[in-house]
N, C-alpha and C positions, 0 to 999 in steps of 0.2 A: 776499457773505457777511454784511453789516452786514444787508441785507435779512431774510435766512435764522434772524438773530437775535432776531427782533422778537419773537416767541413768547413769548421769556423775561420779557418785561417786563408780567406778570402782578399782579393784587392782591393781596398777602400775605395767606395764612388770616386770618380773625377774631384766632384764638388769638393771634397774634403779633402784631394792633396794639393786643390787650386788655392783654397783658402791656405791650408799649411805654408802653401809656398808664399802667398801673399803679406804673410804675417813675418816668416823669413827674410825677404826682401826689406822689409818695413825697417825689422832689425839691422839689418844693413847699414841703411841707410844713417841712423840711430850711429852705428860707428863711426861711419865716414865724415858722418858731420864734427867729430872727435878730433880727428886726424886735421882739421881746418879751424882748432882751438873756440867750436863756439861753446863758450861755458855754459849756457842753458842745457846741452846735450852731453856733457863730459858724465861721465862713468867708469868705475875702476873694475879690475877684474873680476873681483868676485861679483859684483853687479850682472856684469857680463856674466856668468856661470849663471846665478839665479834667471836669467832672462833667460837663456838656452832652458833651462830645465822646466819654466814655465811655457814657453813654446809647445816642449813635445806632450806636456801633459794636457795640453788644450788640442793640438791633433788627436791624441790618444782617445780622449772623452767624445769628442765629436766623430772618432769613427766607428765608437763604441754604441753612441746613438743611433749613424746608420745601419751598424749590422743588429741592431736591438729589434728596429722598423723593419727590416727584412725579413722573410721566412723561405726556408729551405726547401729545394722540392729534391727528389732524388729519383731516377729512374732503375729499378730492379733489372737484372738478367732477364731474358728472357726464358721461358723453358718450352720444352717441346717432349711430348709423347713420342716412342719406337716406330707408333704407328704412321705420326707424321713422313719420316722418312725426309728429316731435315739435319742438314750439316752443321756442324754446331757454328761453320764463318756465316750459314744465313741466321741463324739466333742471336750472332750479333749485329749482323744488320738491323733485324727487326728492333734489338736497342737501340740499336743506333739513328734509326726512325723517329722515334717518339722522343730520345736526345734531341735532336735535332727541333723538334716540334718542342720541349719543353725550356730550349737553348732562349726562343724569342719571348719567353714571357717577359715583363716589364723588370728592368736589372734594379729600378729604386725599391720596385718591392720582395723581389724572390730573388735567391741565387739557387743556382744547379750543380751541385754536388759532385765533384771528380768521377769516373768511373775505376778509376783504378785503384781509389779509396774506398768505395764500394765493397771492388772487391776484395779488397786487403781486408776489411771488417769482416766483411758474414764468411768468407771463405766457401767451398765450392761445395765439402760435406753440410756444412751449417743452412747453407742456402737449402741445397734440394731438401734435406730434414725437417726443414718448419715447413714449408710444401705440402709434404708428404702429412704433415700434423692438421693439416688442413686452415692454418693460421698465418698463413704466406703473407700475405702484403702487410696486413695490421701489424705482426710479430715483429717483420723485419724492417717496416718503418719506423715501430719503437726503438728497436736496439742500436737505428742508426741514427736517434735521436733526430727527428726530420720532421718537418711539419707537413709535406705533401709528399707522396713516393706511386709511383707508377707502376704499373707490371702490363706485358702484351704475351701472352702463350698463348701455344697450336696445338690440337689434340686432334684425333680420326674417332668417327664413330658411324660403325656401319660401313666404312670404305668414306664418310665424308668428312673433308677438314671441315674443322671451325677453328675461329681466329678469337680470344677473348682478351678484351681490354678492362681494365681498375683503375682507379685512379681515390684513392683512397686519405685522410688525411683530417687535419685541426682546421677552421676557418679562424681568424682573426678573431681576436672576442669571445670563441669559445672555447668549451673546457673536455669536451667529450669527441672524440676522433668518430668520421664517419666512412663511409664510401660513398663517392662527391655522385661519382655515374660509372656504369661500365655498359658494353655490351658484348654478347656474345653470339658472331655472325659466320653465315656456312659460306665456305669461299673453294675454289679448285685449284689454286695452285699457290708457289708464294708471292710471284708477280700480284695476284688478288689480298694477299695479303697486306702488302708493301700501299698498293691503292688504298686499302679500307683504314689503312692509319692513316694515311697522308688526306683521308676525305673528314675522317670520324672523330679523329682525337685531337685537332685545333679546339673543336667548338666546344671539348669536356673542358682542356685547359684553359679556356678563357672563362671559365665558369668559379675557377678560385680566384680570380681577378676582381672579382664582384664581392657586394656585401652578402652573408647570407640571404637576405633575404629577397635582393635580386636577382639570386642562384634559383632562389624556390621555385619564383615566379616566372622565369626564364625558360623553367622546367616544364612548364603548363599546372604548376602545384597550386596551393594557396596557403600562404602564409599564417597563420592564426594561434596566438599568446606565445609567439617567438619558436612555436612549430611551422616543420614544413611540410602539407598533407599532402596525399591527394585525393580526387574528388572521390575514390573509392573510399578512403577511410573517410571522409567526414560523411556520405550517406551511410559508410556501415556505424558509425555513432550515431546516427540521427535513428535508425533504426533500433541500435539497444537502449535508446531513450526514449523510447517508446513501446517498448519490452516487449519486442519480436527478436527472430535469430536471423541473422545473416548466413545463405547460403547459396554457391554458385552466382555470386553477383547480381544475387534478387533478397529484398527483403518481405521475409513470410513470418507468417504467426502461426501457433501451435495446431491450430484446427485445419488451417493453408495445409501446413506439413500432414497433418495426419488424413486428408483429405485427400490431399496426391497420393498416399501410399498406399488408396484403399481403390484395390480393384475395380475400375467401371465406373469412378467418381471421378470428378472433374472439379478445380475450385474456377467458379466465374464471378467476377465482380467479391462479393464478401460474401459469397453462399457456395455450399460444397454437392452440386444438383452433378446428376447422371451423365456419361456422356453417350452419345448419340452412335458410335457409328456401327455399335453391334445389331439395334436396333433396325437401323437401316438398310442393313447388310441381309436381314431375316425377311422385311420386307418385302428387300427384293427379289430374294429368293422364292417367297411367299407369290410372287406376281409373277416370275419366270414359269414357275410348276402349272398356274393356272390356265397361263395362255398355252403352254403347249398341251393340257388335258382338252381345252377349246378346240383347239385344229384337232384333234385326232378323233373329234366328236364329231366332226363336220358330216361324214358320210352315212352317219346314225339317222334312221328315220322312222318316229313314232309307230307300232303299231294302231291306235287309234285317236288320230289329230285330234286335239280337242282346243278352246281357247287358249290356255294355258301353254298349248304346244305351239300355238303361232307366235305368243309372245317371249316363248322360252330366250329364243336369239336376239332380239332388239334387247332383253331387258339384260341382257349374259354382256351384250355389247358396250353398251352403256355403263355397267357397273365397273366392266374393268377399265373403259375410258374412264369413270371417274374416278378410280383407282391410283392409272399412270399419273393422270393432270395433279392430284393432289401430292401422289409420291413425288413429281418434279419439284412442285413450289416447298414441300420438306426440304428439298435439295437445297434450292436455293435461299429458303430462313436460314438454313444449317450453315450455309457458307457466308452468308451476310453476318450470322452469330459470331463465327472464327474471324470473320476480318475486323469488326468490333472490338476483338474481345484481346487481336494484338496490338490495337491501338491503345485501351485498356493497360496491358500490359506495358508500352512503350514508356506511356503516363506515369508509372506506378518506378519505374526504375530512373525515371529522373523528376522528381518532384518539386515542383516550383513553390507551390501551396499558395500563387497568386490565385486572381479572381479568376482568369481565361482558363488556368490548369484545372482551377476546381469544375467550373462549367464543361470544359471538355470532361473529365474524367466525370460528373453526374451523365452528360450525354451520353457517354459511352458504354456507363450502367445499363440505363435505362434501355438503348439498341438491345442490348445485348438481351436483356431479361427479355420483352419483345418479342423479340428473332427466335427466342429459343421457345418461347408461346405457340406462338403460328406453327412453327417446326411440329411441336407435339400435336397441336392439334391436326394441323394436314395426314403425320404419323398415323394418327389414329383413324380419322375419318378414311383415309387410305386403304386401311385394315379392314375396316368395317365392307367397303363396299368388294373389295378381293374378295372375302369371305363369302360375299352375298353373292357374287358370281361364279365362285366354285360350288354355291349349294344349289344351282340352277342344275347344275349338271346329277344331280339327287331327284329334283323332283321333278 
């Protein structure tokens, strides 16, 4: 514990040994004028004693204030995987990196914590052990008593480095420690390394500089009843308030879900209808077999022509031109449907619930059911006349 203290034993601000001195001087002055017998300033010794001792205990209190205003930050070892294939003088470089970067934060509000106190506290077993417990930065900025503590480790996976930064700790005001930001970036060598601190970890440390709630919003978050969200948690609460389940960054409802996991079904708009493309797939099929039964008929000739048989090929023609034309325009309801229906969808995952979004989102319904009309119906009349040209080839 005595260890874990040693942080505290800081150089008082400027401010405070300019005053001390000021007040110093004051006294001084206070004797000299003694020495030049002017009786409104005379003072006996023990006077003098009590002045000396109210002196120190007035710097004492006023440095007590500053270091009270101040919070601690502290930068951890670094650590590094076998696989890294790093020396343990570059692990301290890399502290020595983000030292350096946590050295300039503003001296009236934070001091930065010795390194060699550091590591006189957790020591080298105790260090890798919480690590290994999976409680590394949070554990070991508690035990060193700190209000902000850092950590930058390397690891290989796959043959690739990654570089991972923390920054972990209490803001001003509040009562529950967090993790402020980290990131964890693939890099080649440790020159990459050395760059990714000196580009990435100013902009986390200037981020305790701030009020909470300047941090949030800094962040791209939004601040709300002294939370800091982001825009994924307040749509996924918007969603269980309105008693759907959030999944994969889309909000569905029970019949959505059970709709997607039903074979051949598709959910559009708020209805769980068929999807299309086996349909179309058979179709085509259906019109590929007929036109090559057509060609192979060509050299076939009635034994006894009769009307019928002159009309046999105009009417065989026409049925599968009417066939193709309608199978095309299914195509294209079908794909007007799908580009509808991801506008639709775009609408649905970020919800405004003004006037424009509701208008877009009814218009996008409504394409959509439409598209999928025509679709069926081309489908079918489609079918109909295929059919009717393959039975030419019968009678």
């Amino acid at each position: 514990m005595l260890k874990a203290k040693k942080h505290l034993r800081q150089t008082p601000p400027a401010g405070i040994i300019m005053c001390c001195y000021l007040v110093w001087k004051a006294r001084g002055c206070i004797f000299r004028s003694e020495d030049k017998q002017l009786s409104i300033f005379t003072i006996n010794s023990n006077q003098e004693k009590s002045m000396n001792k109210a002196i120190w205990i007035l710097c004492l209190l006023l440095a007590s204030l500053a270091f009270a205003q101040r919070q601690s930050v502290v930068v951890l070892p670094s650590l590094a995987t076998p696989e890294t294939k790093l020396t343990p003088k570059q692990k301290e470089l890399l502290t020595e990196e983000v030292r350096t970067i946590a050295a300039k934060l503003p001296s009236a509000g934070f001091f930065l914590m010795k390194q060699d106190e550091v590591n006189e506290v957790l020591g080298d077993e105790a260090f890798v052990s919480a690590c290994e417990e999976g409680t590394c930065v949070g554990q070991l900025v508690k035990q060193l008593q700190a209000n902000f503590g850092a950590r930058c480790d390397a690891y290989a996976v796959g043959g690739q480095l990654y570089l991972k930064f923390e920054l972990y700790g209490t803001f001003k005001g509040q009562n529950e420690a967090q993790t402020i930001d980290q990131f964890n970036d693939p890099v080649k060598s440790f020159a990459d390394m050395q760059a990714v601190i000196k580009k990435k970890v100013p902009a986390i440390f200037n981020m305790i500089t701030k009020s909470p709630q300047d941090a949030c919003v800094a962040g791209g978050n939004v601040w709300e009843n002294g939370v800091c969200k982001t825009a994924e948690q307040i749509a996924m609460e918007f969603c269980q308030s309105e008693g759907k389940t959030w999944i994969n960054g889309a909000c569905k409802s029970r019949a959505q879900i059970a709709c997607e996991a039903t074979a051949g079904r598709k959910w559009v708009g708020e209805e769980c209808v068929p999807s299309l493309p086996s349909s179309a797939s058979q179709q085509s099929v259906a019109s590929s077999n007929a036109i090559k039964s057509a060609v192979e008929d060509v050299t076939k000739e009635p034994s006894n022509p009769g009307v019928w048989d002159r009309l046999r090929w105009p009417v065989r023609i026409f049925a599968f031109t009417a066939a193709a034309y309608l199978g095309a325009n299914a195509v294209y309801n079908h794909l007007e449907a799908k580009d509808k229906l991801d506008k639709l969808n775009d609408l649905k995952k970020d919800p405004q619930l003004d006037e424009a979004w509701i208008k877009a989102y009814k218009d996008n319904t409504d394409a959509v059911r439409k598209s999928e009309l025509r679709r069926n119906i081309c489908v079918g009349a489609a079918g109909v006349f295929a059919i009717g040209g393959i039975f030419t080839f019968f009678f």
